[in-house]
C-alpha positions in Angstrom: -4.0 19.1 13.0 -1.3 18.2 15.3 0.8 14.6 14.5 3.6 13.3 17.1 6.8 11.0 16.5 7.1 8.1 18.7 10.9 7.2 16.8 13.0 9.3 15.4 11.0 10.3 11.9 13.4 11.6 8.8 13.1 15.2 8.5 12.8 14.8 5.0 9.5 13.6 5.3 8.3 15.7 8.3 9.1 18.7 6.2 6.5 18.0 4.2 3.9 18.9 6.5 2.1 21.9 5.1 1.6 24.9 8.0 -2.0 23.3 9.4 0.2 21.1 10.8 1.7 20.7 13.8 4.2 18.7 16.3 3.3 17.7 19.6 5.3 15.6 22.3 1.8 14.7 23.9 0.0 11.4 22.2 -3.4 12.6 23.8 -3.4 15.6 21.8 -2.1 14.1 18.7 -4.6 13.7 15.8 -1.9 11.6 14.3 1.1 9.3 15.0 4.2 8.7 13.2 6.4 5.4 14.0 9.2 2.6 13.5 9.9 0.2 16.1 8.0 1.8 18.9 5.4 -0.9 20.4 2.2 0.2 21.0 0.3 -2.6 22.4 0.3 -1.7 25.6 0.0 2.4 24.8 -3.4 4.0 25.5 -5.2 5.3 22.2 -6.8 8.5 22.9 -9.9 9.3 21.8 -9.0 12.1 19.5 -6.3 9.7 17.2 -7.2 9.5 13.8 -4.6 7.3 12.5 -1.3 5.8 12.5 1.5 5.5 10.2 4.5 3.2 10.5 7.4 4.7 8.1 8.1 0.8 7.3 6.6 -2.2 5.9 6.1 -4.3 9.7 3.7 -4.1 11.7 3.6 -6.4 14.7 4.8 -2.9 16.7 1.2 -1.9 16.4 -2.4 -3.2 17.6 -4.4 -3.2 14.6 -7.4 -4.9 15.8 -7.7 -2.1 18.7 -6.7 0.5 16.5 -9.6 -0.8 14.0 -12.1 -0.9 16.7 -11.7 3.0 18.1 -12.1 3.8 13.8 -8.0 4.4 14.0 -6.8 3.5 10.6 -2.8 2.4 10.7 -0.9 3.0 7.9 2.4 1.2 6.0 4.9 2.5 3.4 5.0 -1.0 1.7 7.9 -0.4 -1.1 9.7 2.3 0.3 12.6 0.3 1.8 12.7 -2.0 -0.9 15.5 -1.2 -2.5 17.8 -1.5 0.3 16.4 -4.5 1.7 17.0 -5.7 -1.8 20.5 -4.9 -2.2 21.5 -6.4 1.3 19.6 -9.6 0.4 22.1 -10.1 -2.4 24.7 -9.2 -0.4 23.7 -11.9 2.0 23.7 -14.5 -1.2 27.6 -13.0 -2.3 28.3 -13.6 1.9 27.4 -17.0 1.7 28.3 -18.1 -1.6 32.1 -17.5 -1.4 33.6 -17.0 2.6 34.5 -13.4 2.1 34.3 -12.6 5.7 36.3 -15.4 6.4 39.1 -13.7 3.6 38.5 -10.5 5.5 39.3 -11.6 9.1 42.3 -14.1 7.9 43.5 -10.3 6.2 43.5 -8.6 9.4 45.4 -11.6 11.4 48.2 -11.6 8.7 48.6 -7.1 9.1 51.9 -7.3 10.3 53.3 -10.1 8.3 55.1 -8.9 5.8 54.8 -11.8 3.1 51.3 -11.8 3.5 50.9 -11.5 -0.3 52.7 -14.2 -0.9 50.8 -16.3 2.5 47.3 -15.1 0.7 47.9 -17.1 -2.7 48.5 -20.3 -0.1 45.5 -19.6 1.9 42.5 -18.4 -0.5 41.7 -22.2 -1.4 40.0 -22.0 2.4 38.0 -19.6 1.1 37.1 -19.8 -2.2 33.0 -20.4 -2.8 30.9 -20.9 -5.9 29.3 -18.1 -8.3 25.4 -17.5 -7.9 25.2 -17.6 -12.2 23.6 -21.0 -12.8 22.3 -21.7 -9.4 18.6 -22.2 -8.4 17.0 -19.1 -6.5 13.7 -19.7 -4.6 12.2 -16.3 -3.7 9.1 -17.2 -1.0 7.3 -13.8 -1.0 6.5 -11.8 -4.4 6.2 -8.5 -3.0 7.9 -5.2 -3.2 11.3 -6.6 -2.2 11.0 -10.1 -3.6 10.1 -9.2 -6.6 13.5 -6.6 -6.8 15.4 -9.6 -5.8 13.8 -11.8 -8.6 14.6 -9.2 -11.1 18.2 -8.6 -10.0 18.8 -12.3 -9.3 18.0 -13.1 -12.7 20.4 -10.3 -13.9 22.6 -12.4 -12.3 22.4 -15.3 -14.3 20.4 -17.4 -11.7 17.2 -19.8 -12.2 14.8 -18.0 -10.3 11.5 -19.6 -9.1 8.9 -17.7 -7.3 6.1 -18.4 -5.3 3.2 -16.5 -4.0 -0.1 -17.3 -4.0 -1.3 -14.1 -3.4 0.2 -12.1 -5.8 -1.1 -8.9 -7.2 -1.6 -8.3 -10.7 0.8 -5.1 -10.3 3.2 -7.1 -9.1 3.0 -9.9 -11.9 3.4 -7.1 -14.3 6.5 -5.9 -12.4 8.1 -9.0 -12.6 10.6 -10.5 -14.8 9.2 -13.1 -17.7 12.1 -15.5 -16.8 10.9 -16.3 -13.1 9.1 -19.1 -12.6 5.7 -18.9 -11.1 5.7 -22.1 -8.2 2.6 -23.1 -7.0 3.5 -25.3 -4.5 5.5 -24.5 -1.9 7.6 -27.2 -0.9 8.7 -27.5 -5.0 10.7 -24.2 -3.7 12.3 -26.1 -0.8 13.2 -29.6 -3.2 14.8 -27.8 -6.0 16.6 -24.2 -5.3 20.4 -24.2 -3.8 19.1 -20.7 -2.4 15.9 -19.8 0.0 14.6 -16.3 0.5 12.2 -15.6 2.4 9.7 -12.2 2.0 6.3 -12.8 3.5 4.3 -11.0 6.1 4.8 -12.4 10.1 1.2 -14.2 10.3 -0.1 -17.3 11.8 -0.2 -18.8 8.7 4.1 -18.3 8.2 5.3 -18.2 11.6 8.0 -20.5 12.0 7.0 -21.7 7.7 10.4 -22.3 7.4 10.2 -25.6 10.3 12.1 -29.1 10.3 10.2 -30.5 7.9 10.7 -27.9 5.4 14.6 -28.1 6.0 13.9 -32.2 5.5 12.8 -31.3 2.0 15.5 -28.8 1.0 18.7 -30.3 -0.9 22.1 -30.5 0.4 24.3 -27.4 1.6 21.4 -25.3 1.0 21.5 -21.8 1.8 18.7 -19.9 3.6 18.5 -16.4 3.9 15.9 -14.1 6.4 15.3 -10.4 5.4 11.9 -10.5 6.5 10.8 -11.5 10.1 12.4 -13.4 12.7 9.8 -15.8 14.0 9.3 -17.1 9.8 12.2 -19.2 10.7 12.3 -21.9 13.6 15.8 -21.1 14.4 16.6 -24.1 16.5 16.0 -26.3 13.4 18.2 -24.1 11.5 20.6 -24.4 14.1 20.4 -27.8 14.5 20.5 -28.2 10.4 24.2 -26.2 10.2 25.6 -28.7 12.7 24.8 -31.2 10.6 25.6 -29.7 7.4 22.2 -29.8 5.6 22.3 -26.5 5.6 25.6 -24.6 4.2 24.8 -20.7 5.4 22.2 -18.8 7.3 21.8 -15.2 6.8 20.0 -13.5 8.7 19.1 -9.7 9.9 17.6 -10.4 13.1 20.5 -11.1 15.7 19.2 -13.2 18.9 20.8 -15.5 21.2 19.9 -19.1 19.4 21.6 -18.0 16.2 24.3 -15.3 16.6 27.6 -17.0 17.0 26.9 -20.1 15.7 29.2 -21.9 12.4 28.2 -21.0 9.1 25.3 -18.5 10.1 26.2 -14.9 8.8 24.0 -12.4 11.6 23.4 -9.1 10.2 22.2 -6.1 13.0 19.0 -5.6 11.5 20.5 -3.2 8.4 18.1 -4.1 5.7 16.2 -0.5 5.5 19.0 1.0 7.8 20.0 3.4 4.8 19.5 7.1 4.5 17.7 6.4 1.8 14.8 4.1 3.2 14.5 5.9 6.0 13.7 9.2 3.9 11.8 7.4 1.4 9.4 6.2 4.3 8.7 9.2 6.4 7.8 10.9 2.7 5.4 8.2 2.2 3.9 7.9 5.6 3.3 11.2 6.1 1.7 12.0 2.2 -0.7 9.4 3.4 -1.7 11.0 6.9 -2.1 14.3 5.0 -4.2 12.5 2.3 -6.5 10.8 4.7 -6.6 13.6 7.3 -7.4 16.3 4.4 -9.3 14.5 2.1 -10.8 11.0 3.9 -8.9 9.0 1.2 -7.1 5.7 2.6 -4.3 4.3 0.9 -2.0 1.7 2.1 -3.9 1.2 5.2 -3.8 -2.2 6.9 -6.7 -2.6 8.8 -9.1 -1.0 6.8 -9.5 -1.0 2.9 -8.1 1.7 0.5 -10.3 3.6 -0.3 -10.6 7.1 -2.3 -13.2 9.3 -4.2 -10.0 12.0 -5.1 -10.7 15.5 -4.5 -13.9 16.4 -2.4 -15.6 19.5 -5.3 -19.1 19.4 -3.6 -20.7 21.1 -0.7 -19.9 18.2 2.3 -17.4 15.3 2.5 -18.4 12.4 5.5 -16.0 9.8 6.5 -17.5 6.9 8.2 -15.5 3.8 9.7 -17.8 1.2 10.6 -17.9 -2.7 11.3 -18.2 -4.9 7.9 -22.1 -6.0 8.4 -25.1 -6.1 6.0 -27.0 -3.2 5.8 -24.6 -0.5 6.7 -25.0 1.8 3.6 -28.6 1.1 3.5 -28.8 2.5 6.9 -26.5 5.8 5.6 -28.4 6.5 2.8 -31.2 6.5 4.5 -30.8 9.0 6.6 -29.3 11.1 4.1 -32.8 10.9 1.8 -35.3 11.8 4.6 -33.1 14.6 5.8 -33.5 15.4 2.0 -29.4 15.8 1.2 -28.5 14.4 -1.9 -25.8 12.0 -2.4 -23.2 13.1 -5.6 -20.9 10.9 -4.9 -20.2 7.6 -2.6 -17.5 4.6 -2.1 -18.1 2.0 0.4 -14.9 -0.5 0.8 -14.2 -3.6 3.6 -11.4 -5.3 4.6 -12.3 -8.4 6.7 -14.4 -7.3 10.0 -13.9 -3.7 9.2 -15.6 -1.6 6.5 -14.7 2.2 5.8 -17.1 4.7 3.5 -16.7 8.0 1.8 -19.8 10.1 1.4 -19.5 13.4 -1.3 -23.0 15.4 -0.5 -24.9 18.0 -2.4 -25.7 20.2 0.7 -24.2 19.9 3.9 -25.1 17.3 6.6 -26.2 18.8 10.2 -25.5 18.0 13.6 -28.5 16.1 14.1 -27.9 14.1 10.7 -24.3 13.6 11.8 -25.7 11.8 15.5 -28.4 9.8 13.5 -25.1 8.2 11.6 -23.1 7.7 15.1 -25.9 5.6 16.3 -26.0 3.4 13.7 -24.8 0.0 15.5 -21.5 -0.7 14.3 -20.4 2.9 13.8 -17.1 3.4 15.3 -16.1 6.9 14.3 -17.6 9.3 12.1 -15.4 12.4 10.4 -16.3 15.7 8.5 -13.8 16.2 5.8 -15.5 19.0 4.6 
């Protein structure tokens, strides 16, 4: 198997690659892809690319749909920068609840002034803030990272409200019994002093964080973006710090409408920038192209369904990515039966136009059994596992 690195992938993670593997700086003889930020939209797929993993939780970098189509299953680490994103997102909170970078840069005017003790006990009234213990977190987002935030804000003394109407039962588990669940939306934007935001870039939550959410937010609210730039209309935020509705922005995603502007606090994009996030997602990207291109199970994917059936212990493993229609496995298994192969073990998953299935066989399939399964309309690529 050869895999290729279109960013910079932590060795710590390529090391696990096992010696049936192997680089290549060519994508058209890559059965594999590793990637951060790379784009890919405008990249030609080759024939021979199995899947794709992005060693990060994003993936706007990456065309799932045409990925999906040529049976090319894309991967995420969701998790595996959550801690730092985490720690930075509380950062951001200390940032804008007391003006310590405003302490810092008056500091570094007053270097060579020698009674600049004595100046500082004058001056730290133009900087003092409030404490985060008592104050109303809304976390929008209950995912890997907003759920650490939850848990740490609440550490913190704060009233932490949550809201996520998708949330996993995992994740409920994994969360703190003093959050409170929110079911409505804008009961997040009327009550908390602080906003986080950690949701997916979708149509449904681009620009979710608009004028007339800001309308509905209390006074010198703070806002904070860990997430994804376009979740926030920026020239409404911009508009709401001139006018003091909103006390501080924090953001990590420096542009031209926000960076330089009063009262918002522009990060460069350091929220997984850590040695550790960067290690802890190459590990996990490339433990699941090794499980998928060894054994045909899926996890994590996000344009097809996880999938598994564990270690393959009969004669024939068949991996079959196909569109999500009726009648699929009825077509599979019956060509399996009158080429007279029995079936020991199956799993048949979809994830909305897409469907993947696993196929464990008593004997082992043939060429001509194989090309009966390829022609099955809606069969987009068929793989022996073993």
């Amino acid at each position: 198997m050869k895999y290729t690195c279109l960013n910079p992938i932590a060795s710590v993670g390529l090391d696990q690659f096992t010696e049936g593997y192997e680089k290549t700086e060519k994508m058209e003889d890559a059965d594999a892809v590793l990637v951060r930020s790379a784009a890919m939209h405008d990249l030609e797929l080759p024939d021979g690319l199995y899947a794709v993993a992005r060693a990060g939780a994003g993936v706007n970098n990456i065309p799932l749909d045409k990925c999906a189509e040529k049976g090319i299953v894309v991967f995420n680490t969701p998790g595996a920068n959550a801690n730092g994103v985490k720690e930075l997102v509380i950062a951001g909170m200390l940032l804008a609840s007391r003006d310590i970078i405003g302490g810092v840069e008056w500091a570094k005017s007053e270097a060579g002034s020698e009674d600049i003790a004595k100046k500082a006990e004058k001056e730290k009234k133009k900087f003092a803030g409030c404490e985060l213990m008592g104050k109303k977190l809304g976390i929008i987002g209950l995912g890997a990272i907003g759920i650490q935030v939850a848990n740490v804000a609440e550490c913190l003394g704060m009233d932490v409200y949550g809201y996520d109407p998708y949330i996993s039962v995992d994740a409920a588990w994994k969360l703190s019994k003093g959050v409170k669940h929110i079911k409505d939306v804008d009961d997040i934007y009327r009550t908390c002093d602080y906003i986080t935001i950690h949701v997916p870039l979708l149509d449904s939550t681009r620009k979710m964080i608009n004028q007339d959410a800001i309308d509905l937010m209390k006074e010198n609210v703070v806002i904070l973006n860990f997430a994804r730039d376009m979740l926030v209309d920026e020239e409404a935020i911009v508009k709401a710090l001139k006018e003091g509705k909103v006390k501080k922005y924090v953001c990590d995603f420096p542009n031209t409408t926000t960076a330089g502007v009063k009262n918002a606090i522009i990060i460069p994009h350091l929220g997984a920038s850590t040695a550790e996030s960067e290690d802890n997602c190459a590990k996990m990207a490339v433990q699941e192209l090794m499980e998928y291109l060894e054994k045909g199970n899926i996890i994590n994917s996000v344009n097809y369904p996880n999938c598994s059936l564990g270690e393959c212990t009969h004669a024939n493993r068949i991996a079959i990515n196909h569109r999500n229609v009726k009648n699929m496995l009825g077509q599979f298994t019956d060509i399996f039966a009158t080429s007279d192969i029995n079936i020991a073990n199956m799993v048949n998953k979809s994830k909305g136009d897409y469907a993947y299935s696993l196929f464990d066989l008593d004997s082992v399939a043939s060429k001509e059994v194989l090309d009966k399964i390829c022609a099955v309309e809606g069969v987009l690529r068929v793989r022996v596992i073993k």
